[in-house]
Every structure is written in C-alpha cells, then in structure tokens.
PyMOL CGO cylinders between C-alpha atoms (Angstrom):
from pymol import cmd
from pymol.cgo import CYLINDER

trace = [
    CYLINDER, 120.28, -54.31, 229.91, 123.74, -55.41, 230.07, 0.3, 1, 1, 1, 1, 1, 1,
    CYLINDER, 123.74, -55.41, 230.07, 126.40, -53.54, 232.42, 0.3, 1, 1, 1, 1, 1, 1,
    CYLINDER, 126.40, -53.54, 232.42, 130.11, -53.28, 231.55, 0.3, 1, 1, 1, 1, 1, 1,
    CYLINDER, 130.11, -53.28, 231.55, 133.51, -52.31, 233.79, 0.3, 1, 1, 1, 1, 1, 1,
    CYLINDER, 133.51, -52.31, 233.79, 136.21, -49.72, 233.23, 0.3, 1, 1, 1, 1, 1, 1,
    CYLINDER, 136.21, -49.72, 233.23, 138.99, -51.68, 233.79, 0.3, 1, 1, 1, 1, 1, 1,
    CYLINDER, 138.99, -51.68, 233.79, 142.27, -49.80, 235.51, 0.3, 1, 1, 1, 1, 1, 1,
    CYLINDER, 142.27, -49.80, 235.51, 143.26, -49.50, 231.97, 0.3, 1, 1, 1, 1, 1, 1,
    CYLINDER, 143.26, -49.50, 231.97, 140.31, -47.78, 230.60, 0.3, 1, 1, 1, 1, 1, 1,
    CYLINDER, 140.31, -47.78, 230.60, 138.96, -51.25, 228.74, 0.3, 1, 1, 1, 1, 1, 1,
    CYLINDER, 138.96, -51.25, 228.74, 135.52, -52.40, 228.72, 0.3, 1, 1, 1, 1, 1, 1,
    CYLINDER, 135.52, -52.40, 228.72, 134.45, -56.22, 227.20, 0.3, 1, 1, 1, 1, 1, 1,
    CYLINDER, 134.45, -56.22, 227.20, 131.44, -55.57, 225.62, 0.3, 1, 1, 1, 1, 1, 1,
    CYLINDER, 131.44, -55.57, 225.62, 128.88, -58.53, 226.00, 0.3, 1, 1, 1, 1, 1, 1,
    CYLINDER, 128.88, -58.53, 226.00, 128.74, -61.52, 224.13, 0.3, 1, 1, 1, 1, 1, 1,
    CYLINDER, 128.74, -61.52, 224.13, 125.12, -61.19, 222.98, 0.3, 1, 1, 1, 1, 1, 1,
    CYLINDER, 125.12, -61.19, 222.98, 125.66, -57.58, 221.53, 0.3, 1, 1, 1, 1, 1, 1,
    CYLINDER, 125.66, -57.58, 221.53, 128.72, -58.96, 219.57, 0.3, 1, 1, 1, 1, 1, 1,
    CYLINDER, 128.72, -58.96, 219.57, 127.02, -61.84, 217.91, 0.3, 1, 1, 1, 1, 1, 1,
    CYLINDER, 127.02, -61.84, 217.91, 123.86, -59.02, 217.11, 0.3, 1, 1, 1, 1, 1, 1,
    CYLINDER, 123.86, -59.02, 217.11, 126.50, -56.93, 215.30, 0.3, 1, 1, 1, 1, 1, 1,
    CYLINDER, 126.50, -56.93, 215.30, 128.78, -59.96, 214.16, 0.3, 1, 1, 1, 1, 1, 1,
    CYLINDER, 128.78, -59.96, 214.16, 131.49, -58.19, 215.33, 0.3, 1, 1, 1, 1, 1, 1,
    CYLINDER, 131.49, -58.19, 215.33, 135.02, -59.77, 215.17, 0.3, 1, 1, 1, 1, 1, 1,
    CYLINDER, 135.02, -59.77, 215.17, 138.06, -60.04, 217.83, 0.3, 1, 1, 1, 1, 1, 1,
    CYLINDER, 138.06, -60.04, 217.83, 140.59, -57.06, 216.22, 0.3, 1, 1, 1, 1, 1, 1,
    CYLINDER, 140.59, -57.06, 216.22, 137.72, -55.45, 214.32, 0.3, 1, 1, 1, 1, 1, 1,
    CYLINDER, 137.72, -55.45, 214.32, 138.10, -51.76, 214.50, 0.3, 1, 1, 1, 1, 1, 1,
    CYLINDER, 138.10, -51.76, 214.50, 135.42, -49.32, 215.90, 0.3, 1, 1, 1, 1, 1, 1,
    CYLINDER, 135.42, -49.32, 215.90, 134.71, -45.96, 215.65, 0.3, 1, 1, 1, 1, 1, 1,
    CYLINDER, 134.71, -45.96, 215.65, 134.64, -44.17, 219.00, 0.3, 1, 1, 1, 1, 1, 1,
    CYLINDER, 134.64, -44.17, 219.00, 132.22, -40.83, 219.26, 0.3, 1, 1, 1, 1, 1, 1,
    CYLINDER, 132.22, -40.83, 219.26, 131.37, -38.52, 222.30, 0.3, 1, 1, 1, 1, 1, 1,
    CYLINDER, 131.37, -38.52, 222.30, 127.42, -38.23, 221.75, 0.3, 1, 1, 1, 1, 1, 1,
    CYLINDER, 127.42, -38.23, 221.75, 126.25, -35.87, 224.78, 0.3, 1, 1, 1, 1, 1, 1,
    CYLINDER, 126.25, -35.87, 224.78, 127.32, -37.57, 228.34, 0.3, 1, 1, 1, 1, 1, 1,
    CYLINDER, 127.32, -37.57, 228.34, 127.54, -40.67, 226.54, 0.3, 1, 1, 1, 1, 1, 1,
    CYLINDER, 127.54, -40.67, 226.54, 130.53, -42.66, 224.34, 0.3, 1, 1, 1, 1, 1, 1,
    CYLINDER, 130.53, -42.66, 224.34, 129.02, -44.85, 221.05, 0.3, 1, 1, 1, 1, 1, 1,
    CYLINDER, 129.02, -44.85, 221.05, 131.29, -47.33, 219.77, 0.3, 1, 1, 1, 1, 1, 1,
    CYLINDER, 131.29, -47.33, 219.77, 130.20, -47.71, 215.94, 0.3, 1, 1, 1, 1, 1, 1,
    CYLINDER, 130.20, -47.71, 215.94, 131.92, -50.73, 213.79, 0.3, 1, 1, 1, 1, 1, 1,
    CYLINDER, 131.92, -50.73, 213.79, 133.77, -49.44, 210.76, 0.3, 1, 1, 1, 1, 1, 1,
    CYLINDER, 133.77, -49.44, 210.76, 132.88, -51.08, 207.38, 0.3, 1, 1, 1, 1, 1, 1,
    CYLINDER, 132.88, -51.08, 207.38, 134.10, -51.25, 204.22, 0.3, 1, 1, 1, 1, 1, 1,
    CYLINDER, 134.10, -51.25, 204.22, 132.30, -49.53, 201.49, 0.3, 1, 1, 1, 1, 1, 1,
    CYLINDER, 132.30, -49.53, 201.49, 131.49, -53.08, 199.29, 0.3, 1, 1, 1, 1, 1, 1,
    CYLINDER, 131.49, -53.08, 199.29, 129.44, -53.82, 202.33, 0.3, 1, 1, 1, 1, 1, 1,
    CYLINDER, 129.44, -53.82, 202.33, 127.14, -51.11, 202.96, 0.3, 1, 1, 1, 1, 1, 1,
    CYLINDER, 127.14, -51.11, 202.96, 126.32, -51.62, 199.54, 0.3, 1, 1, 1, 1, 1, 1,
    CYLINDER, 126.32, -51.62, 199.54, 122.27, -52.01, 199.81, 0.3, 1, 1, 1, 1, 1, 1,
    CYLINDER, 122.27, -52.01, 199.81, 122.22, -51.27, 203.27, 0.3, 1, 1, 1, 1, 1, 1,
    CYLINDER, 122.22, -51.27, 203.27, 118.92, -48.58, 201.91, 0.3, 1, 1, 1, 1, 1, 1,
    CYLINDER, 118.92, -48.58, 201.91, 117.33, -51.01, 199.73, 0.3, 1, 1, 1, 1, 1, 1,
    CYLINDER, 117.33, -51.01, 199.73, 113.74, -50.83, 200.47, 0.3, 1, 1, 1, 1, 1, 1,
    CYLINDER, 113.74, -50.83, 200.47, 113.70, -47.12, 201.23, 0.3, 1, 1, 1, 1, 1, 1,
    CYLINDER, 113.70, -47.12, 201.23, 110.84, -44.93, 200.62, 0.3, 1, 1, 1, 1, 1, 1,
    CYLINDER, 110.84, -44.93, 200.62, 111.87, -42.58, 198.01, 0.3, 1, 1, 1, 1, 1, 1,
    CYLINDER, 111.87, -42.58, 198.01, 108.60, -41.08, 197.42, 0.3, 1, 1, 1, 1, 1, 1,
    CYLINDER, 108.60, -41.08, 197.42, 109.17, -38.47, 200.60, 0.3, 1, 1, 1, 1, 1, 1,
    CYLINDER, 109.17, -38.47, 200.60, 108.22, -34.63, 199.65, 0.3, 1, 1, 1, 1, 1, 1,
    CYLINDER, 108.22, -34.63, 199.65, 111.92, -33.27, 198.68, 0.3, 1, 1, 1, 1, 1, 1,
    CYLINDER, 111.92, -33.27, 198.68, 113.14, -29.13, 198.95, 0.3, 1, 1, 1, 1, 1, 1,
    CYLINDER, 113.14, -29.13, 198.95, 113.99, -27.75, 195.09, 0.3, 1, 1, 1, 1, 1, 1,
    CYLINDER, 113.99, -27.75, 195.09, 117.53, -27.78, 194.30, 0.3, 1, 1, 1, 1, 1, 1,
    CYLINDER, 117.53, -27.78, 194.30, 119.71, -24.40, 195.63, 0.3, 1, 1, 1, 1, 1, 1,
    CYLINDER, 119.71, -24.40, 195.63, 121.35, -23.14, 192.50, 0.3, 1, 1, 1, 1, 1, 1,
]
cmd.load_cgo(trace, "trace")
C-alpha cells in the first residue's frame, strides 16, 4: 500500500507505480470528489476514448419495464 504527504501547500505526489497503472500524464487533469471521509482523484477523459470501455458487457441482465 503506498503512503503519500500533504505538503504545506496541500500537494500530494501520487506514486509512480499508480501513474504508470492509469497512464496518467504530468498536467493531466483530474477530477477531485469527497466520497465519505475519503478524497478520490478520478482522471478526466475525453469522450473518443471511453468509446468501448463496456464492450464485453453482459446485456442479458433481467431489466424493470419502461415508466411511461
């Protein structure tokens, strides 16, 4: 489990090895959410990318009939 700082100006360096996971980028933007007592940074994509990101999803799940 890696363990990051608060620096004195509220910056944390997240570790190498969860960067290259996520292929994240020096200047890349992430989202930044308040999940309980804990902050989730989340990278933002662009749309073109996420493209397929449910391929392989099983579709065949019991669904509720539409409201009308």
């Amino acid at each position: 489990m890696n363990t990051v700082t608060l620096s004195p100006k509220f910056q944390v360096v997240i570790p190498q090895s969860i960067r290259k996971a996520l292929h994240l980028k020096a200047g890349e933007q992430l989202r930044v959410l308040r999940y309980g007592d804990r902050v989730e940074f989340i990278p933002v994509r662009p749309m073109q990318e996420m493209r397929g990101f449910l391929r392989g999803m099983d579709t065949l799940i019991e669904r509720e009939d539409d409201r009308l």
